[in-house]
mmCIF file of the N, C-alpha and C atoms, coordinates in Angstrom:
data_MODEL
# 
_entry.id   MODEL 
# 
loop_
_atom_site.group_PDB 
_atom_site.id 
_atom_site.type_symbol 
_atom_site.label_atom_id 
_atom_site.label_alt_id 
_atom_site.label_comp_id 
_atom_site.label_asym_id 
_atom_site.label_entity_id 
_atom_site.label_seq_id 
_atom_site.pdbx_PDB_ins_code 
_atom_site.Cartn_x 
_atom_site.Cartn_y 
_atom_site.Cartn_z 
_atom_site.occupancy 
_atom_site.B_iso_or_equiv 
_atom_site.pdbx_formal_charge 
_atom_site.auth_seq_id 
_atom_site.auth_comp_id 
_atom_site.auth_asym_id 
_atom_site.auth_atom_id 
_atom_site.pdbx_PDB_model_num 
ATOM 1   N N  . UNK A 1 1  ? 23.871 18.819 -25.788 1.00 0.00 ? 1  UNK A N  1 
ATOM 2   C CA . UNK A 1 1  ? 24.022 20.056 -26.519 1.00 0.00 ? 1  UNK A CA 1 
ATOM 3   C C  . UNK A 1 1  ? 23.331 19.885 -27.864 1.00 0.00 ? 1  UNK A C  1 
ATOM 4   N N  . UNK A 1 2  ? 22.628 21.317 -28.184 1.00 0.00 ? 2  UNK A N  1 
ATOM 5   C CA . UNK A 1 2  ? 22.097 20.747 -29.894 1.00 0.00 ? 2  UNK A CA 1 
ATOM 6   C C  . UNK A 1 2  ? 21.895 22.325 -30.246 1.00 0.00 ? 2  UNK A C  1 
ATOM 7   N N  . UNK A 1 3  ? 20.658 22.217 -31.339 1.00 0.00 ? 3  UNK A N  1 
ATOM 8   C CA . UNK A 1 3  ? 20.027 23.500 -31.465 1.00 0.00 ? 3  UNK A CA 1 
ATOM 9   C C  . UNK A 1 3  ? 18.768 23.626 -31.788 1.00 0.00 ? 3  UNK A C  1 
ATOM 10  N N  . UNK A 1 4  ? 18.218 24.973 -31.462 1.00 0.00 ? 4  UNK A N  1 
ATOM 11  C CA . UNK A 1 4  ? 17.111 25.269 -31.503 1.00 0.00 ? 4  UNK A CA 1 
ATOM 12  C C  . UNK A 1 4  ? 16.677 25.916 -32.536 1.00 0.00 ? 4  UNK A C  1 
ATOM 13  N N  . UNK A 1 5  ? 15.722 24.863 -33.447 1.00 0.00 ? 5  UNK A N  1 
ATOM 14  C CA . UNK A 1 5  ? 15.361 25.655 -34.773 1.00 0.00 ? 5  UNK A CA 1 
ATOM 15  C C  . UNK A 1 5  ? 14.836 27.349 -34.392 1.00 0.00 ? 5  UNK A C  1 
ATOM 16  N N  . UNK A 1 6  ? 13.798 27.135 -33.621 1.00 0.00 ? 6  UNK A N  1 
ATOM 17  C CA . UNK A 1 6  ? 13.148 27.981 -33.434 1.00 0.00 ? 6  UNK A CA 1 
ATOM 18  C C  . UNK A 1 6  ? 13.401 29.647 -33.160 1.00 0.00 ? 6  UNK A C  1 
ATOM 19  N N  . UNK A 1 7  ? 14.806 29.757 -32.108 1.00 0.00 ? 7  UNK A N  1 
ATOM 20  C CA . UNK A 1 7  ? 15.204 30.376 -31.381 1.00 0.00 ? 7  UNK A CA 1 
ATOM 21  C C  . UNK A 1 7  ? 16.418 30.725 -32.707 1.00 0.00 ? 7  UNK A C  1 
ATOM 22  N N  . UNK A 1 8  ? 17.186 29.728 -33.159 1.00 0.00 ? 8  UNK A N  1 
ATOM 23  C CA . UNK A 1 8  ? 17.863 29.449 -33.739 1.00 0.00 ? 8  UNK A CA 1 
ATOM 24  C C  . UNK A 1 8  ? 19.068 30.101 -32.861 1.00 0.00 ? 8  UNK A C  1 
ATOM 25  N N  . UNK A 1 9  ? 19.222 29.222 -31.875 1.00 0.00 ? 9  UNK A N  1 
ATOM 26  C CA . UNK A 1 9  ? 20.057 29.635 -31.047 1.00 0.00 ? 9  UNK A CA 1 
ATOM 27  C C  . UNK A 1 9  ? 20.845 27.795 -30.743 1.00 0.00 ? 9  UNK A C  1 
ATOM 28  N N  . UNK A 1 10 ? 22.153 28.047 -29.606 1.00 0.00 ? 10 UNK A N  1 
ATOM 29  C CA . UNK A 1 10 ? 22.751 26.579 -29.247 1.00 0.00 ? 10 UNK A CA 1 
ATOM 30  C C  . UNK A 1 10 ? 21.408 26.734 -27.770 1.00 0.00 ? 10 UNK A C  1 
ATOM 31  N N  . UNK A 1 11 ? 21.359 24.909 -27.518 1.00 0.00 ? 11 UNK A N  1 
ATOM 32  C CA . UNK A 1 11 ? 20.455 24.692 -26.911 1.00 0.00 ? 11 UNK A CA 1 
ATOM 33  C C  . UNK A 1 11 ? 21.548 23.432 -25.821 1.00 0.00 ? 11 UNK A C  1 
ATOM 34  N N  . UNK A 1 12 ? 21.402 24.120 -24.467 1.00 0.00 ? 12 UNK A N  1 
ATOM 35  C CA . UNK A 1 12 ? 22.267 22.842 -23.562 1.00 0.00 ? 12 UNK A CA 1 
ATOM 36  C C  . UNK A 1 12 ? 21.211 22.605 -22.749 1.00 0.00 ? 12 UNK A C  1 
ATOM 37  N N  . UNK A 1 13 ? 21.264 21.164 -22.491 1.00 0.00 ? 13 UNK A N  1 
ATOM 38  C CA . UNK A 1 13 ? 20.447 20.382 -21.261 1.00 0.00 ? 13 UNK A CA 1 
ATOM 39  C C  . UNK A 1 13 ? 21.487 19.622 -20.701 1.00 0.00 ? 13 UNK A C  1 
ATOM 40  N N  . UNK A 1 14 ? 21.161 19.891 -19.231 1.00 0.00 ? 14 UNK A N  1 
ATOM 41  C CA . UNK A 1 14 ? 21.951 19.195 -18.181 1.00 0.00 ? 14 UNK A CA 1 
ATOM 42  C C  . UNK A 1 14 ? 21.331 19.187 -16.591 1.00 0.00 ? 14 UNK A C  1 
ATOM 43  N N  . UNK A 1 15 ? 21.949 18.427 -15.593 1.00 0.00 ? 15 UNK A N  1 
ATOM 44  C CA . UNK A 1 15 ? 21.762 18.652 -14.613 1.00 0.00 ? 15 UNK A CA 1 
ATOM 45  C C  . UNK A 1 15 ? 22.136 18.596 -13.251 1.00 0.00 ? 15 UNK A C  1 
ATOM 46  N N  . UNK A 1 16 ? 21.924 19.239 -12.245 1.00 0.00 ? 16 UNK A N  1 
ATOM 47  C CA . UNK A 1 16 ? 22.281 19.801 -11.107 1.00 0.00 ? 16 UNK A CA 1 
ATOM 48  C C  . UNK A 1 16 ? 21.458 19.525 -10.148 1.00 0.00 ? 16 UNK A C  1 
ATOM 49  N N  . UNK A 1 17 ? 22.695 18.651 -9.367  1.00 0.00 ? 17 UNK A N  1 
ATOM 50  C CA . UNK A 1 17 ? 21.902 17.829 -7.883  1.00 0.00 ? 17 UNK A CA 1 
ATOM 51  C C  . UNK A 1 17 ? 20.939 18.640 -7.492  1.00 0.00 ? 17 UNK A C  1 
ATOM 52  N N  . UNK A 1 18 ? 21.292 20.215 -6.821  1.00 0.00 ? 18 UNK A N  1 
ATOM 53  C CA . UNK A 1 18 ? 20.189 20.950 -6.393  1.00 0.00 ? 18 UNK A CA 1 
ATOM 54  C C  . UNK A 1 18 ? 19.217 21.908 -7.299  1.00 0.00 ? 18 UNK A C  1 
ATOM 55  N N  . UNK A 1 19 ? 19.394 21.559 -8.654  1.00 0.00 ? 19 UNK A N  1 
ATOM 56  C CA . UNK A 1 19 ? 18.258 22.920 -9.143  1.00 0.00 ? 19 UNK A CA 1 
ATOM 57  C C  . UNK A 1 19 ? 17.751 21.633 -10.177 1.00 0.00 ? 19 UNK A C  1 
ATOM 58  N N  . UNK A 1 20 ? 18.397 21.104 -10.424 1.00 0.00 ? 20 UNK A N  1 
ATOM 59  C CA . UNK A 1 20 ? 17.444 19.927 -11.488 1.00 0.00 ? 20 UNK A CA 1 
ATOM 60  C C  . UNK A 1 20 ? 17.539 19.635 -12.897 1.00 0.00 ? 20 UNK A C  1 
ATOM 61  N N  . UNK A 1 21 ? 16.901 19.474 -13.521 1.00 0.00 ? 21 UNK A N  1 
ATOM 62  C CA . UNK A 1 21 ? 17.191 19.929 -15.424 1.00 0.00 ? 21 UNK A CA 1 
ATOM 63  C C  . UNK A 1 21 ? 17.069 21.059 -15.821 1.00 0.00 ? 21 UNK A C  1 
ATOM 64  N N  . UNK A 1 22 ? 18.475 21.643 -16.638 1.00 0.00 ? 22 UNK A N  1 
ATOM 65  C CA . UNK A 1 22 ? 18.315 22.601 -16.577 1.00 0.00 ? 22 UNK A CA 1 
ATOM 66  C C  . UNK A 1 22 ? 18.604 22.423 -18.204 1.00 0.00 ? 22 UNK A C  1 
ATOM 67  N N  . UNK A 1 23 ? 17.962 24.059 -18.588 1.00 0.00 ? 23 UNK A N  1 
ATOM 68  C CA . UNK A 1 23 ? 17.700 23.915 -19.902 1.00 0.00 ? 23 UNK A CA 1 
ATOM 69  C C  . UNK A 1 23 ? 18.015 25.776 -20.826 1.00 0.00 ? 23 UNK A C  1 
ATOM 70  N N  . UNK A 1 24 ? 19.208 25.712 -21.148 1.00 0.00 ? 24 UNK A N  1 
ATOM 71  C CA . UNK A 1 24 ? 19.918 26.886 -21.555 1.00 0.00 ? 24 UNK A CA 1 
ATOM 72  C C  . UNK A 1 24 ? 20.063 26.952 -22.693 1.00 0.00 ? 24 UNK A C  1 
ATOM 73  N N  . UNK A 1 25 ? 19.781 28.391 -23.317 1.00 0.00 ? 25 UNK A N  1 
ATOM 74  C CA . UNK A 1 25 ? 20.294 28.523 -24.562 1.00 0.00 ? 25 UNK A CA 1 
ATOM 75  C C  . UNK A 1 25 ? 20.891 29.845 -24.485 1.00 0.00 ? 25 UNK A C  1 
ATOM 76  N N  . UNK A 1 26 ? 22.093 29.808 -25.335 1.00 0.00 ? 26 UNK A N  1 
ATOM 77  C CA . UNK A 1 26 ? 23.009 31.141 -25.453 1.00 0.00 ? 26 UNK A CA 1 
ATOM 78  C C  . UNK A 1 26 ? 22.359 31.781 -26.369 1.00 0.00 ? 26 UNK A C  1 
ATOM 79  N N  . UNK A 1 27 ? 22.582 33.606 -25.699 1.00 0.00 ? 27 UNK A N  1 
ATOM 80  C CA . UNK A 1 27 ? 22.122 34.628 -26.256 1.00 0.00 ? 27 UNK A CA 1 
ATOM 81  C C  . UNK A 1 27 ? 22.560 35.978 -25.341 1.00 0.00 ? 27 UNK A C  1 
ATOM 82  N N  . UNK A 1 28 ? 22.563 37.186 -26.023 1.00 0.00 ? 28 UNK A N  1 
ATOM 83  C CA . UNK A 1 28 ? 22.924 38.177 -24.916 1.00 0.00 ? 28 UNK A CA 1 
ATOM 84  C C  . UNK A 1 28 ? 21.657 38.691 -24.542 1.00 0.00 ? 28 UNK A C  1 
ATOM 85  N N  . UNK A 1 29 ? 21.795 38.568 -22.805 1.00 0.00 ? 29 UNK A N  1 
ATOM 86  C CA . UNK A 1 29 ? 20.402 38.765 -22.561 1.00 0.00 ? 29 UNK A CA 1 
ATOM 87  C C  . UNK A 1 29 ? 20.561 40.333 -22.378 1.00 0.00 ? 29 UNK A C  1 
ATOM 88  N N  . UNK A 1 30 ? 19.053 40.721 -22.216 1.00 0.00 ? 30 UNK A N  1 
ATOM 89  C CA . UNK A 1 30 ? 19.179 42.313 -22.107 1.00 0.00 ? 30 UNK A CA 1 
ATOM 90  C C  . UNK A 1 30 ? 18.795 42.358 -20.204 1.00 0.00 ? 30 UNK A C  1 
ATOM 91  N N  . UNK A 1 31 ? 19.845 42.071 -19.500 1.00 0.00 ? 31 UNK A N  1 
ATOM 92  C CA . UNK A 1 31 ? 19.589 41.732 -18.118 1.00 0.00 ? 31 UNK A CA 1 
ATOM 93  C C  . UNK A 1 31 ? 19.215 42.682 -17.073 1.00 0.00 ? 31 UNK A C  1 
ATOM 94  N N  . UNK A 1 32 ? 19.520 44.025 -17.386 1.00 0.00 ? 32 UNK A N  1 
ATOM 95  C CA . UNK A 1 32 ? 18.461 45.169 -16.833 1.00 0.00 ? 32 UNK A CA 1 
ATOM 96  C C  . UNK A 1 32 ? 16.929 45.211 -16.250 1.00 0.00 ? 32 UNK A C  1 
ATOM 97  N N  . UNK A 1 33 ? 16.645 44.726 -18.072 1.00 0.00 ? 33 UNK A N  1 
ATOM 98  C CA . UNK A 1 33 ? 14.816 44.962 -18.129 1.00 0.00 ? 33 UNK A CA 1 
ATOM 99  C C  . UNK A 1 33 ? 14.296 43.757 -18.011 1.00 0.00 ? 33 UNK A C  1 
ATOM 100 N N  . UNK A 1 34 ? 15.360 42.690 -17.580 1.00 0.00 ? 34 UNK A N  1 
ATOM 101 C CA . UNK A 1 34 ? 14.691 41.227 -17.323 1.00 0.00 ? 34 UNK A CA 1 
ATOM 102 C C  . UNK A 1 34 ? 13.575 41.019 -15.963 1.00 0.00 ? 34 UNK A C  1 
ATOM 103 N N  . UNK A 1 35 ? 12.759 40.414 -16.203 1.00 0.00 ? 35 UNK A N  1 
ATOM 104 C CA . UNK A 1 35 ? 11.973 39.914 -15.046 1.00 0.00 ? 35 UNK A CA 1 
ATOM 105 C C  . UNK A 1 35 ? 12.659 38.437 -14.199 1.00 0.00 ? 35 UNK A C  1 
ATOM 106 N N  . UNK A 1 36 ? 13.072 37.799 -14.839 1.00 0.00 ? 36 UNK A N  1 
ATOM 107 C CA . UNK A 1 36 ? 13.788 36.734 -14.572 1.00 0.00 ? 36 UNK A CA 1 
ATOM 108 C C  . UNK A 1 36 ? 15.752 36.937 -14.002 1.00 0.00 ? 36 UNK A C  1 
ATOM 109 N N  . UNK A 1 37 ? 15.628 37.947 -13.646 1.00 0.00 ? 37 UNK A N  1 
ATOM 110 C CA . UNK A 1 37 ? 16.946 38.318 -13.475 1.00 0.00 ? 37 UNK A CA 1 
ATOM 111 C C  . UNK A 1 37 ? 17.971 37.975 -11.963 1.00 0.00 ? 37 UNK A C  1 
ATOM 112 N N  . UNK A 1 38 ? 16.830 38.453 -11.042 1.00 0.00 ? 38 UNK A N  1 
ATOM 113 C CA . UNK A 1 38 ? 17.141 38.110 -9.918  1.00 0.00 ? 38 UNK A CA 1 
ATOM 114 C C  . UNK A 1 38 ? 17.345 35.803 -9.855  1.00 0.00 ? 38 UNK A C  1 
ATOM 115 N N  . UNK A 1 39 ? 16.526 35.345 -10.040 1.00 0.00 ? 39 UNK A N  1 
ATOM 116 C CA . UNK A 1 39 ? 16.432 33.607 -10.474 1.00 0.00 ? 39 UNK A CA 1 
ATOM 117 C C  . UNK A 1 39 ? 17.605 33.295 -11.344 1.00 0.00 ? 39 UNK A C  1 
ATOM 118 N N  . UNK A 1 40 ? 17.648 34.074 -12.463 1.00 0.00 ? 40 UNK A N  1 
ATOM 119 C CA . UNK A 1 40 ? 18.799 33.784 -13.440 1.00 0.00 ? 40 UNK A CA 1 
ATOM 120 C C  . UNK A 1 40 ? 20.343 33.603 -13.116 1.00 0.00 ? 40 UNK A C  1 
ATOM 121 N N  . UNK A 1 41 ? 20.077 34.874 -11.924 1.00 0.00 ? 41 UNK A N  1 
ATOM 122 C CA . UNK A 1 41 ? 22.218 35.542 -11.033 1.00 0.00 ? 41 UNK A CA 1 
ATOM 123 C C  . UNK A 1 41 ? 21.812 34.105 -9.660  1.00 0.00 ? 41 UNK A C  1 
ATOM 124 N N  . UNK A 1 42 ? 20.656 33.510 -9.461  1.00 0.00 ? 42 UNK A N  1 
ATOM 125 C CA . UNK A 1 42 ? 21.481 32.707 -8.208  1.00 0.00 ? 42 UNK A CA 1 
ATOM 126 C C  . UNK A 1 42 ? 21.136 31.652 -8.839  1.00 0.00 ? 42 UNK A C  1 
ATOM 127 N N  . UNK A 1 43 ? 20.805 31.101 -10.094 1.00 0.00 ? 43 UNK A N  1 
ATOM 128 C CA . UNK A 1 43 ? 21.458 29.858 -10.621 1.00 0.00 ? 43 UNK A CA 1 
ATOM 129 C C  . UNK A 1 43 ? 22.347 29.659 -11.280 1.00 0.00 ? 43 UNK A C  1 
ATOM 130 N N  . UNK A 1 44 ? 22.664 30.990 -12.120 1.00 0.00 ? 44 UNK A N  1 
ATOM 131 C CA . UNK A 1 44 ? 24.648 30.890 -12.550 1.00 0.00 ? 44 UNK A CA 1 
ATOM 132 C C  . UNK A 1 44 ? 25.492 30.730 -10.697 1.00 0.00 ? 44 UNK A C  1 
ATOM 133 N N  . UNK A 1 45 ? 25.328 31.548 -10.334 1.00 0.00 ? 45 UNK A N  1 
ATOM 134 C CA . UNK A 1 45 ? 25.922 31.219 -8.755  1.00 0.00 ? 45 UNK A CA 1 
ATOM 135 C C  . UNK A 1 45 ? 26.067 30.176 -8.268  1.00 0.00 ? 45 UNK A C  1 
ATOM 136 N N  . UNK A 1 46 ? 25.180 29.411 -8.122  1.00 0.00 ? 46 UNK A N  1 
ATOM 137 C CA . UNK A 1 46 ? 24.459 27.787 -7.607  1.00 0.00 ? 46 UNK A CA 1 
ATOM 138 C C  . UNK A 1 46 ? 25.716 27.138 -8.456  1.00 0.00 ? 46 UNK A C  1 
ATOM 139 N N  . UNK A 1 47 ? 25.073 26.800 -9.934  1.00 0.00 ? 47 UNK A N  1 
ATOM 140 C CA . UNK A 1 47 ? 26.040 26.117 -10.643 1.00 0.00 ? 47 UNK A CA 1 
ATOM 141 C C  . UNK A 1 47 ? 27.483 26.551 -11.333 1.00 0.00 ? 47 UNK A C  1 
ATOM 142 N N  . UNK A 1 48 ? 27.707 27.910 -10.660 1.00 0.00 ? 48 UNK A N  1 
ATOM 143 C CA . UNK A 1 48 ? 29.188 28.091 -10.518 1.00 0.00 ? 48 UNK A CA 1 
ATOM 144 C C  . UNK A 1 48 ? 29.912 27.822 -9.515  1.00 0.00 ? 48 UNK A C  1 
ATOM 145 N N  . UNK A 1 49 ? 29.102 27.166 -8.059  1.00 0.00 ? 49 UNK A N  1 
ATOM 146 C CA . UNK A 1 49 ? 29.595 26.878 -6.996  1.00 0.00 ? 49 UNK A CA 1 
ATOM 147 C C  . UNK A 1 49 ? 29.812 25.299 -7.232  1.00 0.00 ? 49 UNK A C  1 
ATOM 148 N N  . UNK A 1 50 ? 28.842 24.367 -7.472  1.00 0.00 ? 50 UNK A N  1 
ATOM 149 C CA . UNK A 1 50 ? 28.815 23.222 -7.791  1.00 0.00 ? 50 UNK A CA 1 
ATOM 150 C C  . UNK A 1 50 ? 29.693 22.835 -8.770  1.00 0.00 ? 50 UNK A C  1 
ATOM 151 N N  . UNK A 1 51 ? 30.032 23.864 -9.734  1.00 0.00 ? 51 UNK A N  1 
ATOM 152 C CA . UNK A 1 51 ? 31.224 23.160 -10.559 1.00 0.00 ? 51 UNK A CA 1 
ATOM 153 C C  . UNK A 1 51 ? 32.433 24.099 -10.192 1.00 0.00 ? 51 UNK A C  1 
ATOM 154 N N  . UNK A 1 52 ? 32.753 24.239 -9.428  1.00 0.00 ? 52 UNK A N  1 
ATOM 155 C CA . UNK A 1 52 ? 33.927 24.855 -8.624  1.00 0.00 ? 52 UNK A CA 1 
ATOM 156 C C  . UNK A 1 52 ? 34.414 25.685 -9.731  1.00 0.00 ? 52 UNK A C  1 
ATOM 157 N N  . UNK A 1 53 ? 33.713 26.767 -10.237 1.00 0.00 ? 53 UNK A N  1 
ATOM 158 C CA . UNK A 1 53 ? 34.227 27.905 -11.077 1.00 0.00 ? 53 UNK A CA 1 
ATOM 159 C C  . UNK A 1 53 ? 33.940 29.246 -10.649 1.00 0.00 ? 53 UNK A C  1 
ATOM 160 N N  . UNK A 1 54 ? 35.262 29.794 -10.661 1.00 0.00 ? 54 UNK A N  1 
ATOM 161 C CA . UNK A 1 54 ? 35.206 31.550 -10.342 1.00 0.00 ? 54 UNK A CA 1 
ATOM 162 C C  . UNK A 1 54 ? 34.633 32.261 -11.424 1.00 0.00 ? 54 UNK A C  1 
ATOM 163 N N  . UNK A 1 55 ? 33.674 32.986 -11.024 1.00 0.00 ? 55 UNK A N  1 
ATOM 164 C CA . UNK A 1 55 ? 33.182 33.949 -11.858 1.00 0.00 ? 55 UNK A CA 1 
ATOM 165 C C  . UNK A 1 55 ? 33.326 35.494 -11.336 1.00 0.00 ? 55 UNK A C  1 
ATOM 166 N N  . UNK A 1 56 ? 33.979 36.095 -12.558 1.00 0.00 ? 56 UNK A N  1 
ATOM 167 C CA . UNK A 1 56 ? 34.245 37.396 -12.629 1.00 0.00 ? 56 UNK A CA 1 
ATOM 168 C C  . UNK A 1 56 ? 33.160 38.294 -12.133 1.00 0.00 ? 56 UNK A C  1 
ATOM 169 N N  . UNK A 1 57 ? 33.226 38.787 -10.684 1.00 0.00 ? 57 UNK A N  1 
ATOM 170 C CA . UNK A 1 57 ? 32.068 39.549 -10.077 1.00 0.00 ? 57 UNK A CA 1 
ATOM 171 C C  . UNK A 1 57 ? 31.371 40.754 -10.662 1.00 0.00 ? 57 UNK A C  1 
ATOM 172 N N  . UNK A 1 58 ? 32.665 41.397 -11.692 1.00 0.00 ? 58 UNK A N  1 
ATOM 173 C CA . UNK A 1 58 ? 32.176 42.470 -12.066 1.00 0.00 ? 58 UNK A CA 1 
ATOM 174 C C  . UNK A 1 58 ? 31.571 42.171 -13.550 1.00 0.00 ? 58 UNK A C  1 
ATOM 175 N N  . UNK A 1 59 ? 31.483 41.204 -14.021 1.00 0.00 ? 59 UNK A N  1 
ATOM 176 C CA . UNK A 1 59 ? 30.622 40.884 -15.356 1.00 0.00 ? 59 UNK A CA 1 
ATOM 177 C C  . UNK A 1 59 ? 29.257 40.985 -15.096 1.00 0.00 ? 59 UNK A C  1 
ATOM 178 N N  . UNK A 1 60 ? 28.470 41.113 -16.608 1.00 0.00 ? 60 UNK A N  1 
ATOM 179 C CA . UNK A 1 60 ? 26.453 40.899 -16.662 1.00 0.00 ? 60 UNK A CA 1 
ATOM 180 C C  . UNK A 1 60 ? 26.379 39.548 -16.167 1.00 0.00 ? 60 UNK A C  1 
ATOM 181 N N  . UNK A 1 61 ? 25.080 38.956 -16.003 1.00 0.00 ? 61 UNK A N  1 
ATOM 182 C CA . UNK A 1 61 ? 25.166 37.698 -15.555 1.00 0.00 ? 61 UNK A CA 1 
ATOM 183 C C  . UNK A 1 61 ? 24.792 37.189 -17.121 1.00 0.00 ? 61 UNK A C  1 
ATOM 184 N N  . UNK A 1 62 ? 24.598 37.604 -18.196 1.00 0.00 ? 62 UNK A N  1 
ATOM 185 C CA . UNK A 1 62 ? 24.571 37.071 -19.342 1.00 0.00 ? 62 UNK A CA 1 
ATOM 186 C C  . UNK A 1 62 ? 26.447 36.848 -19.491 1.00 0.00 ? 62 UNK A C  1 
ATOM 187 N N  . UNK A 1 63 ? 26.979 37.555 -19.250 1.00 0.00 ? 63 UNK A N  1 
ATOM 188 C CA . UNK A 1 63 ? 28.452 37.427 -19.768 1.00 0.00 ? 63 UNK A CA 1 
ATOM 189 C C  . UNK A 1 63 ? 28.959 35.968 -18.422 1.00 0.00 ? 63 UNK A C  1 
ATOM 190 N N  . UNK A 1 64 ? 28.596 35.963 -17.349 1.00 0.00 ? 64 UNK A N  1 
ATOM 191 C CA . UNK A 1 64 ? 28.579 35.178 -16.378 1.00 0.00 ? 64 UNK A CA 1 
ATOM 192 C C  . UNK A 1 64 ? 28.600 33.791 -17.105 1.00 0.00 ? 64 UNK A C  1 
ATOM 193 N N  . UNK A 1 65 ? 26.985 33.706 -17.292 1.00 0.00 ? 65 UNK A N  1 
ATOM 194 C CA . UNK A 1 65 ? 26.257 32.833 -18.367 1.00 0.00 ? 65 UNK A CA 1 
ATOM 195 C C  . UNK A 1 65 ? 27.129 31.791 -19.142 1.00 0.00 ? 65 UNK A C  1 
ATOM 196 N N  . UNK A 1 66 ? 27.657 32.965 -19.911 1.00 0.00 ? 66 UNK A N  1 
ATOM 197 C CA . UNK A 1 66 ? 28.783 32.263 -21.346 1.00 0.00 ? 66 UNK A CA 1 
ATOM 198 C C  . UNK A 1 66 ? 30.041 31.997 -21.103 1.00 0.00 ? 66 UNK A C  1 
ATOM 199 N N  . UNK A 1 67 ? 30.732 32.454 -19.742 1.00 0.00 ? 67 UNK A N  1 
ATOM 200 C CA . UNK A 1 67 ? 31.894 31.882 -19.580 1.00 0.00 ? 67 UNK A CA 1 
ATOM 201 C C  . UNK A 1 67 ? 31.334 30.769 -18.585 1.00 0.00 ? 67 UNK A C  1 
ATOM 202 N N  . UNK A 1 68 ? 30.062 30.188 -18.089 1.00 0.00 ? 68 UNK A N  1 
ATOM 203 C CA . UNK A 1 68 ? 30.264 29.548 -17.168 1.00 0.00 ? 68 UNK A CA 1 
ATOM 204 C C  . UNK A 1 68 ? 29.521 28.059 -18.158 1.00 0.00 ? 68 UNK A C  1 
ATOM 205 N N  . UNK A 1 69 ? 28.814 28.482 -18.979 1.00 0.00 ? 69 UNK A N  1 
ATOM 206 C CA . UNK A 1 69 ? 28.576 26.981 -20.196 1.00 0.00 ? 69 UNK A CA 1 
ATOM 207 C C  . UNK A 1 69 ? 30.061 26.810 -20.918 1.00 0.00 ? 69 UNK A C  1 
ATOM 208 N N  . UNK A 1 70 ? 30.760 27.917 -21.051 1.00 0.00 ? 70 UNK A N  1 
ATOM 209 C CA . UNK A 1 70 ? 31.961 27.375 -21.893 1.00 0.00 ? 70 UNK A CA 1 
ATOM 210 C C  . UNK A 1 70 ? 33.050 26.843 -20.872 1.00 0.00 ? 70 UNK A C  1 
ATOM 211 N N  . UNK A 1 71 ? 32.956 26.638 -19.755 1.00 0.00 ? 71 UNK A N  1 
ATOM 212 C CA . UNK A 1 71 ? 33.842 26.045 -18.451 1.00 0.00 ? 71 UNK A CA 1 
ATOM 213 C C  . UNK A 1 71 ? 33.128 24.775 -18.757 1.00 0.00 ? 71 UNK A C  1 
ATOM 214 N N  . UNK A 1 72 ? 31.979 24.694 -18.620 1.00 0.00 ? 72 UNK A N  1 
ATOM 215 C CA . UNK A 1 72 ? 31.540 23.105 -18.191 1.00 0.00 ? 72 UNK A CA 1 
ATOM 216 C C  . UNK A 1 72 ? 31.048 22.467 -19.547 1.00 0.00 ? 72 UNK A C  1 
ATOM 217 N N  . UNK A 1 73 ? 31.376 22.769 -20.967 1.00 0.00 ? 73 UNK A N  1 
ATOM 218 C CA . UNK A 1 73 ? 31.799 22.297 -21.608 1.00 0.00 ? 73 UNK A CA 1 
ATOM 219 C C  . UNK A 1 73 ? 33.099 21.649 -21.822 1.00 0.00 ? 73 UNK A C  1 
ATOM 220 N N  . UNK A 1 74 ? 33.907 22.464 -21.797 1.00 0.00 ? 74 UNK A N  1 
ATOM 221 C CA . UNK A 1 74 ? 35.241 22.450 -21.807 1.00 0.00 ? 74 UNK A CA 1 
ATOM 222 C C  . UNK A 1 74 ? 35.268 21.211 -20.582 1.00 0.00 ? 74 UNK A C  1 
ATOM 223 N N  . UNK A 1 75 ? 34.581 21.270 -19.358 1.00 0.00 ? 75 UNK A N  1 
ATOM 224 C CA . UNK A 1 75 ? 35.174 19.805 -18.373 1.00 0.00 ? 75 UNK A CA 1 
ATOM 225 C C  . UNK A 1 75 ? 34.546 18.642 -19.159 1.00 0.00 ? 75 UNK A C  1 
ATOM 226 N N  . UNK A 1 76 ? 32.875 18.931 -19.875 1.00 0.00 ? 76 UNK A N  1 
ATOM 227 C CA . UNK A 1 76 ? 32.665 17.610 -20.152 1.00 0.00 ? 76 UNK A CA 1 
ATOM 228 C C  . UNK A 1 76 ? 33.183 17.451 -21.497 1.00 0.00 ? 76 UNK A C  1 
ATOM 229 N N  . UNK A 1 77 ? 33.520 18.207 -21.842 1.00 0.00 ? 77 UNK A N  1 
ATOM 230 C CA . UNK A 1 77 ? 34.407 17.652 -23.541 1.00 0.00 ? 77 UNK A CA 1 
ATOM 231 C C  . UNK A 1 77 ? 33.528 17.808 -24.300 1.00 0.00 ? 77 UNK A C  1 
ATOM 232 N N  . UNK A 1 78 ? 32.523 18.898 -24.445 1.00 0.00 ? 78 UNK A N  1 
ATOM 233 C CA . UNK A 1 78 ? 31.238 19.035 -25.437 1.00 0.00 ? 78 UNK A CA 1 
ATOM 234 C C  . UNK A 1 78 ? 32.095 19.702 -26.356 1.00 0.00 ? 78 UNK A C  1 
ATOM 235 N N  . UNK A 1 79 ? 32.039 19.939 -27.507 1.00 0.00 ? 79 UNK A N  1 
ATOM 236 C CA . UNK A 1 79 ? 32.051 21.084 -28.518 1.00 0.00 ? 79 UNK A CA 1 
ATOM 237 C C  . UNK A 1 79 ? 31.309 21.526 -29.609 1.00 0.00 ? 79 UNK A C  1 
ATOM 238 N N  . UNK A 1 80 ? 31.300 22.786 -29.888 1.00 0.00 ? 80 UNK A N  1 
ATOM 239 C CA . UNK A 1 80 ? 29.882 23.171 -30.640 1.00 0.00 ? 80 UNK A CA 1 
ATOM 240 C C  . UNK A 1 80 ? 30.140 22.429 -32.060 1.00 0.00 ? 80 UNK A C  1 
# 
């Protein structure tokens, strides 16, 4: 976990047997007009399955997103 001058956003790296290094930073996405949107909902999925967490079906997948880094913080004991 760190941050990104640039973005000036929090910056997480981690990884996942099946998708690999993955490399997130929190923000509310505008997930409508995203091009990356469809890729974005089946790797919160992926790694909400792999870390055995329910996600609220009827949330954005940005809101998805932020409860599903603050679950797998919370298991590995990160804090901001």
């Amino acid at each position: 976990m760190g941050y990104h001058p640039a973005t000036q956003r929090q910056a997480y790296i981690f990884y996942s047997p099946k998708l690999g290094i993955q490399t997130w930073y929190e923000h509310e996405g505008q997930c409508t007009e995203c091009e990356a949107r469809d890729n974005c909902i089946d790797t919160i999925n992926q790694l909400a399955q792999e870390w055995q967490i329910n996600l609220n079906a009827g949330s954005t997948p940005s809101e998805k997103a932020l409860f599903l880094l603050t679950k797998i913080k919370e298991e590995l004991g990160w804090k901001n």
